[in-house]
N, C-alpha and C positions, 0 to 999 in steps of 0.2 A: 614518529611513524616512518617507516622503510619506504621508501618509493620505488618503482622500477621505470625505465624511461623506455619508450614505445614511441613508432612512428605511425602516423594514421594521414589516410588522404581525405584531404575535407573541401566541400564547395567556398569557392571565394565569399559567394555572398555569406553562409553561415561567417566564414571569417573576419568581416566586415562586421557581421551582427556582435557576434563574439568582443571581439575591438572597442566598437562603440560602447556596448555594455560596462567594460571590464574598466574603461576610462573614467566613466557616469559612477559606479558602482564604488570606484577606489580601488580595486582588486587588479591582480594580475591575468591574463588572457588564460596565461595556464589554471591558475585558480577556477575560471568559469569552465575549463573544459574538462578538467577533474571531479568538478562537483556534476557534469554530465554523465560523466562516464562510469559516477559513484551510482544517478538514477536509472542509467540504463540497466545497469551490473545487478540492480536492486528487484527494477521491474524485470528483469528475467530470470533471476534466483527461482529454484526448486526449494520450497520449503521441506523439512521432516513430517510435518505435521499438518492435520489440513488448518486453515483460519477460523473455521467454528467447530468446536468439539461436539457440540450438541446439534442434532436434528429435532423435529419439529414434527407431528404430525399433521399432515393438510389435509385439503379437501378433493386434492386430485385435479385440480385447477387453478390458473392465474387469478390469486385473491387480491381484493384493493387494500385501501392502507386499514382500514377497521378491521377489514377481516386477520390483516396480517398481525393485528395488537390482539383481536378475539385469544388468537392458536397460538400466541405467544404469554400470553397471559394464563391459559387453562393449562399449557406445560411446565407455567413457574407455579403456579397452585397444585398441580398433579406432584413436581417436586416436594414441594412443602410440607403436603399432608403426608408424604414418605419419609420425611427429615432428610433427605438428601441434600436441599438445598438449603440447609437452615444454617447461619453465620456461628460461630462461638462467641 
C-alpha cells in the first residue's frame, strides 16, 4: 500500500502515551498513529448508503427493549407472508 507523509501537531502527553504503547505493544509509534488516523478517517466517512435499508414501523414513541423485538418481529412476519423476505 502507498503511503503519503504528513506533518501533524500533537500534545506531548498523547506522545508519551503513543511511545509507551508502541514499546508495550511491539509496534512502531507510526504504526499506532496510523492506525488513529485510519479510525478517525473511518468515524467521519460519509457513507453512500444509509447503515439500515429497512424501516420499521413504531409506535410514535420511545419503546423499551420488548416493545423494540414486538415491531421487529411483526415486520419480519409482515415480510414473510409477502415472500419478500424469504431465503432461496
Amino acid at each position: 500500500m502507498s503511503m503519503k507523509r504528513t506533518n501533524v501537531y500533537a500534545d506531548p502527553e498523547d506522545l508519551a502515551i503513543i511511545k509507551e504503547a508502541a514499546q508495550r505493544r511491539g509496534i512502531s509509534e507510526a504504526e499506532i498513529i496510523r492506525q488513529g488516523i485510519h479510525l478517525a478517517a473511518m468515524a467521519n466517512r460519509v457513507w453512500g448508503e444509509p447503515l439500515f435499508s429497512r424501516t420499521f414501523e413504531g409506535r410514535g414513541r420511545t419503546l423499551d427493549g420488548a416493545e423494540v423485538g414486538e415491531v421487529v418481529a411483526d415486520a419480519v412476519l409482515r415480510e414473510t407472508d409477502t415472500g419478500a423476505g424469504t431465503a432461496a
